[in-house]
C-alpha positions as CSV (number, residue, x, y, z in Angstrom):
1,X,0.0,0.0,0.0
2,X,3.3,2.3,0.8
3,X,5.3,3.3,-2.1
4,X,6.2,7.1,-0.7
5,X,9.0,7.3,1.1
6,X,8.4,11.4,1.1
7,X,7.2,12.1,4.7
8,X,7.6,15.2,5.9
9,X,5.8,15.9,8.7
10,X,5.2,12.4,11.2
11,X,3.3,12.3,15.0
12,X,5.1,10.5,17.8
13,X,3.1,9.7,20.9
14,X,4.2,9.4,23.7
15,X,7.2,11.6,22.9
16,X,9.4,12.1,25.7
17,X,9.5,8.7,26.1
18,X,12.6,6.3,25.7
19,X,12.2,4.9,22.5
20,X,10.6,7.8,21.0
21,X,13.5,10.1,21.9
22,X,15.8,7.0,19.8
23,X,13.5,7.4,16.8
24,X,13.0,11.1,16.9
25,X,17.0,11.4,16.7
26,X,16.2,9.3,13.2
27,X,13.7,10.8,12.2
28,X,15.4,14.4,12.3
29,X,18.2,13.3,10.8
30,X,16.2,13.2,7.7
31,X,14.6,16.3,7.7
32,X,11.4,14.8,9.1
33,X,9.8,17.6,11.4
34,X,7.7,16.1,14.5
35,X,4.3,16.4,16.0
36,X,5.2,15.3,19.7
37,X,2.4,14.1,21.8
38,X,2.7,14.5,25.6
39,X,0.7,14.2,28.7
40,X,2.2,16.7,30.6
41,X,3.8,20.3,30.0
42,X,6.8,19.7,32.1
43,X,7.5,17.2,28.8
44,X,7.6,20.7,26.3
45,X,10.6,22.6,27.6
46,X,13.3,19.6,27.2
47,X,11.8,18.6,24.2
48,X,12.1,22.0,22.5
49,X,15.2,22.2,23.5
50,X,16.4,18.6,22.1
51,X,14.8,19.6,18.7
52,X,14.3,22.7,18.5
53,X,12.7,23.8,14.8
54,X,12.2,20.2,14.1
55,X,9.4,19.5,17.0
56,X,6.2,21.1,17.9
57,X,5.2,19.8,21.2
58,X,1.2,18.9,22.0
59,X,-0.1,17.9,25.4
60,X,-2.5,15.1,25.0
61,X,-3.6,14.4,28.9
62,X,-5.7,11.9,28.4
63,X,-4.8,9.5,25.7
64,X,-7.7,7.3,26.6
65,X,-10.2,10.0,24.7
66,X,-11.8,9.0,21.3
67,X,-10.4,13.1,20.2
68,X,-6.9,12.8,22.1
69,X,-4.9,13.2,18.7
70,X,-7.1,15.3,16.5
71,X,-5.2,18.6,16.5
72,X,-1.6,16.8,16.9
73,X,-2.5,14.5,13.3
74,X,-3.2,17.3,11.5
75,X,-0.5,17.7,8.6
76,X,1.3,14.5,9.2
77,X,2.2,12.0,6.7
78,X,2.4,9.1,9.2
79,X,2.0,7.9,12.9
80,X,4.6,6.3,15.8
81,X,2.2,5.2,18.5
82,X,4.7,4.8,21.2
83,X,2.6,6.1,24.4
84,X,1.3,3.2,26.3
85,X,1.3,2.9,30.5
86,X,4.4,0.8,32.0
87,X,3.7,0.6,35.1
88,X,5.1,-1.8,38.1
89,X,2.9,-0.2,40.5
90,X,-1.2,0.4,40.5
91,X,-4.5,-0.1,42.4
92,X,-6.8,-0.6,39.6
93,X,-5.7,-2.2,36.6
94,X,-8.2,-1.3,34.3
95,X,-8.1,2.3,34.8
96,X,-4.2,2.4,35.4
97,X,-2.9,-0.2,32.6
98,X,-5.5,-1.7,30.8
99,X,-7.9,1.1,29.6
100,X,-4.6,4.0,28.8
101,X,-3.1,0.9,26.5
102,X,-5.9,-0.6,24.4
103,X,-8.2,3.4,24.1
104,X,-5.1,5.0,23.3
105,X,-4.4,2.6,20.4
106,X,-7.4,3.0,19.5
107,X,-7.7,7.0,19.7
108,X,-4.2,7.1,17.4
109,X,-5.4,5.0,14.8
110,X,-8.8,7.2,14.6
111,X,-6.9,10.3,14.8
112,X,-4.8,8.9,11.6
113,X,-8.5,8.3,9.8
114,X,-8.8,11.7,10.1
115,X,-6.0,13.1,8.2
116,X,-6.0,12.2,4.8
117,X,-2.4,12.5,4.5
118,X,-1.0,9.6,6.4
119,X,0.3,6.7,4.7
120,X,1.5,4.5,7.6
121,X,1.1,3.9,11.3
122,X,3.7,2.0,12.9
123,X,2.9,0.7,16.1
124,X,4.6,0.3,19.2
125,X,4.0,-3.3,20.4
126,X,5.7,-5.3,22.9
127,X,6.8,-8.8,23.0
128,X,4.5,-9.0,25.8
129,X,2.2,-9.3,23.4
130,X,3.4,-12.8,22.1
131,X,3.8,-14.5,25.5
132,X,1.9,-16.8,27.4
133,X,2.5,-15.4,31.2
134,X,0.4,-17.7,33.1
135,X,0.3,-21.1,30.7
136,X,0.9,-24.3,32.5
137,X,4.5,-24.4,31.9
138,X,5.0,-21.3,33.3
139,X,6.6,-17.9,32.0
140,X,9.7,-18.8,31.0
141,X,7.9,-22.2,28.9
142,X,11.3,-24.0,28.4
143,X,11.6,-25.4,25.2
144,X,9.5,-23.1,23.2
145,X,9.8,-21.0,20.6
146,X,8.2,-17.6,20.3
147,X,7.0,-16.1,16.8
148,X,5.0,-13.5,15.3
149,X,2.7,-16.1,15.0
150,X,1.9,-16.3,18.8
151,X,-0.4,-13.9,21.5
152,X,-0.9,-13.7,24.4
153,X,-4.0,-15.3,25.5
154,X,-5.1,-13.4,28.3
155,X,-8.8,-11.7,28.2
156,X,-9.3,-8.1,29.5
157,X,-11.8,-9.6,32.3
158,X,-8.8,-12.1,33.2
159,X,-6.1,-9.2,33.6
160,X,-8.4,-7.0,35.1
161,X,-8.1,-9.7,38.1
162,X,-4.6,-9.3,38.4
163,X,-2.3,-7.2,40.9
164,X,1.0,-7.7,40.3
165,X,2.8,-6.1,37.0
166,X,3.8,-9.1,35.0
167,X,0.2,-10.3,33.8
168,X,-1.2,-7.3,33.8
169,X,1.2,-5.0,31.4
170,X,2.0,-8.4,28.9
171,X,-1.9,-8.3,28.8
172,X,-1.8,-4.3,28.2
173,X,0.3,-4.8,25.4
174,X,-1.4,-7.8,23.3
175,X,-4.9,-6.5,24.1
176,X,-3.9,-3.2,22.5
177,X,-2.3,-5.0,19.7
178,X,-5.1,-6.9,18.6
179,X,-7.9,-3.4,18.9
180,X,-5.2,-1.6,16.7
181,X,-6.0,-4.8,14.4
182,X,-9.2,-5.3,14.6
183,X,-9.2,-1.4,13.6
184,X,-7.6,-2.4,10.8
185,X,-9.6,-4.9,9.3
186,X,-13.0,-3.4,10.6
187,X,-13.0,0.8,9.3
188,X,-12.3,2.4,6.2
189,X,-8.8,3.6,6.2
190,X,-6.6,5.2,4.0
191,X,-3.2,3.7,5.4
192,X,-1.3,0.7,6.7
193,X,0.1,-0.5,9.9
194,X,3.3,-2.2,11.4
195,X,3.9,-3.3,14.2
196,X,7.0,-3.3,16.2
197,X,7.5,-5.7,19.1
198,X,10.7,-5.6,21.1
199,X,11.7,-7.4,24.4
200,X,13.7,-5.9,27.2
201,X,15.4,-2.9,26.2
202,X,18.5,-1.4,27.1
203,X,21.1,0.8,26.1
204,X,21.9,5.0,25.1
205,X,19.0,7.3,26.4
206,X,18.3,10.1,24.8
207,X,15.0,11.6,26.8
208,X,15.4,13.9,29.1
209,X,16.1,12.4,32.4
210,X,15.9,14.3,35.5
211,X,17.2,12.3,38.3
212,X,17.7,8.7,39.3
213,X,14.0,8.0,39.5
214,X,12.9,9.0,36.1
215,X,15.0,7.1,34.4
216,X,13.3,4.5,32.0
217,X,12.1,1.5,33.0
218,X,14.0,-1.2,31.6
219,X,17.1,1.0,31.7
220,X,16.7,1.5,35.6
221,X,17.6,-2.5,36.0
222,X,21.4,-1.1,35.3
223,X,21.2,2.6,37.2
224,X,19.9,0.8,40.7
225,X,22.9,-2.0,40.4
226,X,25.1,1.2,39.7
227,X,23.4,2.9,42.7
228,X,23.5,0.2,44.9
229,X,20.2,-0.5,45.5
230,X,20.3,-4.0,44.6
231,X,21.7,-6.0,47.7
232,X,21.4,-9.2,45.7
233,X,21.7,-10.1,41.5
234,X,18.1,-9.0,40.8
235,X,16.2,-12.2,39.9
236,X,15.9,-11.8,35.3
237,X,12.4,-12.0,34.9
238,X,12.6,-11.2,31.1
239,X,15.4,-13.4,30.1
240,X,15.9,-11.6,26.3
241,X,17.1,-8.3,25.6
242,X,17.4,-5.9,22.9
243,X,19.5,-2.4,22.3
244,X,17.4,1.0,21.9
245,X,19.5,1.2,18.6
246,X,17.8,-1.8,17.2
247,X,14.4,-0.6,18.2
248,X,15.2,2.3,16.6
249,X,16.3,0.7,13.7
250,X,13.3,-1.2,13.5
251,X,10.7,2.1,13.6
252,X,12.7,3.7,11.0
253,X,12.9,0.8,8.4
254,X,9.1,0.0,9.4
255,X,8.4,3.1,8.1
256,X,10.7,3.5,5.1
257,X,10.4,-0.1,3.6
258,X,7.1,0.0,1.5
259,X,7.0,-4.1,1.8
260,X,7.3,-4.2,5.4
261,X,4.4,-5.3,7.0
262,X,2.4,-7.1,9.9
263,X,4.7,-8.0,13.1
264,X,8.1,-7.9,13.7
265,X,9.8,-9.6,17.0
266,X,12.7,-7.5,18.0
267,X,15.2,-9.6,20.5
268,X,19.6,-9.4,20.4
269,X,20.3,-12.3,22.7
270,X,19.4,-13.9,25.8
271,X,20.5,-13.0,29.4
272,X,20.9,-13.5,33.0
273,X,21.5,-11.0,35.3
274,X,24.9,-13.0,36.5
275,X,26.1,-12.6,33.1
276,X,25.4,-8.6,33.3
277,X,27.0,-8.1,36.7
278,X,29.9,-10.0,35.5
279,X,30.5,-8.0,32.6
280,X,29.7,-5.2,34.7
281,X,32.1,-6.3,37.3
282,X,35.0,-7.0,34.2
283,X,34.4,-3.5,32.0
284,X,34.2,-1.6,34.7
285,X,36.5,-2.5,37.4
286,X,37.7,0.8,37.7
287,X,34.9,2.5,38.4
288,X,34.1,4.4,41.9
289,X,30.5,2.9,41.4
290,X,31.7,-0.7,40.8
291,X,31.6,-1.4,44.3
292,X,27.6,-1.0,44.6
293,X,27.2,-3.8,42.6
294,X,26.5,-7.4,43.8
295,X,28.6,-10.1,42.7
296,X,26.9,-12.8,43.1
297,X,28.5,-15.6,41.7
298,X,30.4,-15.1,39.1
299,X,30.3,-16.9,36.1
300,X,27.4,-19.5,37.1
301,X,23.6,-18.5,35.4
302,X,20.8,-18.2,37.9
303,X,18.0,-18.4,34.7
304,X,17.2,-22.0,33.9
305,X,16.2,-23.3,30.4
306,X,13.7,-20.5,29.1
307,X,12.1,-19.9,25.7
308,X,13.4,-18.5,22.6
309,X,12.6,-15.7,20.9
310,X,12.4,-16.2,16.5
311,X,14.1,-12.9,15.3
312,X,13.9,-13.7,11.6
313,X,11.8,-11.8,10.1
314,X,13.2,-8.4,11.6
315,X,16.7,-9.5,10.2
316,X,15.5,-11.2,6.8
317,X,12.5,-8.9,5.8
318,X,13.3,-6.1,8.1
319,X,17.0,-5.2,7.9
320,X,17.5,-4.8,11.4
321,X,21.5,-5.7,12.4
322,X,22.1,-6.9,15.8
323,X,25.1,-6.2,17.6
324,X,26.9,-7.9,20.5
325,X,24.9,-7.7,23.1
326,X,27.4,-6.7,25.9
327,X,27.4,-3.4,24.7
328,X,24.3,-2.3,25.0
329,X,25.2,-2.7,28.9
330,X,27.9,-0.9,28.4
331,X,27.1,2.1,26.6
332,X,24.2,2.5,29.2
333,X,26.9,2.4,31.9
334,X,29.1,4.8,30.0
335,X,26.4,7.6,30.1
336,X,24.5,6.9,33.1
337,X,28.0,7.4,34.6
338,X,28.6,10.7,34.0
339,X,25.4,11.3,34.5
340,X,25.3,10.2,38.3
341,X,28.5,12.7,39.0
342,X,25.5,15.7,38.0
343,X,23.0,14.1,39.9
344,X,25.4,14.0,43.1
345,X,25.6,17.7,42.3
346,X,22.4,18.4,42.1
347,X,21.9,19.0,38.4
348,X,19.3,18.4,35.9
349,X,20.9,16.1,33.1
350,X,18.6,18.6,30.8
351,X,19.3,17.1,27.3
């Protein structure tokens, strides 16, 4: 349906986001100028200043509202839905998780019927969205192997049940997955989607991060080793990983590759969290912070057998190249760093 490559003008939600901030650097890079959606106007200043020309800022409040992109589609060529709840904490899961993930998806792709100009929506997924967290084999379902061809089975009225994070977000993200589908196939629309669906993700952060506690999610697993405040190894609930740069890589070519279509698994390599204090432990010997981090015991997994994640089809009709693995912990480490020496004083990393 995509033979254009010409877009000019593209929304982000969720824009002061981790992975957003990795495909907005892309996206400028090309000349592409930004509609950012944001929730909050704390989110404009750092933004503006990142991109200056390149970005006009919206604030979108409430993501769950049929209208919530109407003004911020207006001009653009094509849609990153990136903004969707991650959250480890929350009372109500429907109103916290469940409802912000699978309306939001919703609202974007009905904002994008609105604008006649958009060609493409690529969609920010999860891998979440393939597993089966509560199957009989448990999470980590030794022995099998995860494809595009796989969902998680869990209803809304099932998750809704649930208190703890893991069931609840891996439900957020499939459930959302399948109403931006069923979108598809059900109203009259003038573009196609892609959908991106990545695992664990580490690596360079280019958002604007204001102290210890706002760092990312997934990226936070390394800053609290660096900052001592894991006693212990932490326990790898997600045993597969991926670098923000291959994320990135994935948006962009989702986007720019007219053939691309339908689901894409992104996933580097598996890992324990042994392995990543090890390496930790070995790169970065020197380090004053080096001494907040648990040893454990070196050399010797924790993780048992676990399932594998198929990346073929991002390499083979994607394009995305993976690179060692290792240094996506690394090049976290290397900025988060310097970074804690400004914190210590008391500074804003800004951008």
């Amino acid at each position: 349906m995509n033979s254009n490559d010409d877009y000019r003008t593209v929304l982000v939600t969720g824009a002061n986001a981790f992975y957003s901030a990795a495909i907005m650097d892309e996206l400028v890079k090309k000349g592409v100028k930004i509609h950012g959606a944001v929730r909050s106007k704390s989110a404009v200043g750092p933004l503006e200043q990142r991109y200056g020309d390149s970005i006009t800022v919206f604030i979108v409040p409430d993501i769950t509202t049929p209208t919530a992109f109407d003004e911020a589609i207006k001009g653009c060529d094509a849609v990153f839905h990136v903004a969707s709840p991650f959250r480890y904490k929350f009372s109500d899961a429907k109103a916290e998780v469940l409802d912000p993930a699978i309306q939001g998806a919703v609202s974007a792709l009905k904002a994008a019927s609105k604008e006649p100009k958009v060609r493409r929506v690529v969609f920010t997924s999860s891998v979440a969205a393939c597993l089966d967290p509560v199957g009989p084999a448990g999470f980590h379902r030794p022995g099998y192997t995860y494809t595009e061809a796989d969902w998680n089975p869990l209803t809304y009225e099932k998750a809704s049940t649930y208190t703890v994070f893991p069931p609840v977000y891996t439900a957020s993200k499939g459930l959302a997955e399948r109403a931006a589908w069923d979108f598809m196939k059900a109203e009259p629309r003038h573009f196609d989607m892609v959908c991106i669906n990545p695992c664990h993700t580490w690596g360079h952060y280019g958002q604007h991060v204001s102290s210890p506690a706002a760092m990312n999610s997934t990226n936070s697993d390394l800053s609290k080793l660096m900052d001592g405040q894991e006693k212990d190894v932490p326990r790898t609930i997600m045993p597969w990983m991926t670098d923000i740069s291959e994320v990135a890589q994935a948006h962009i070519n989702a986007l720019y590759k007219p053939e691309a279509s339908g689901r894409y698994i992104i996933a580097n390599h598996p890992y324990d969290f042994q392995q990543v204090v090890d390496l930790m432990h070995e790169h970065f010997a020197d380090s004053e912070w080096i001494q907040n981090v648990p040893k454990g015991t070196p050399g010797q997994k924790v993780l048992g057998d676990h399932f594998v994640l198929d990346n073929t089809r991002s390499r083979e009709h994607l394009g995305v190249v993976y690179r060692p693995w290792k240094q996506s912990v690394i090049d976290f480490c290397t900025q988060y760093e310097q970074d804690r020496k400004r914190f210590a004083n008391g500074n804003d990393r800004g951008v």
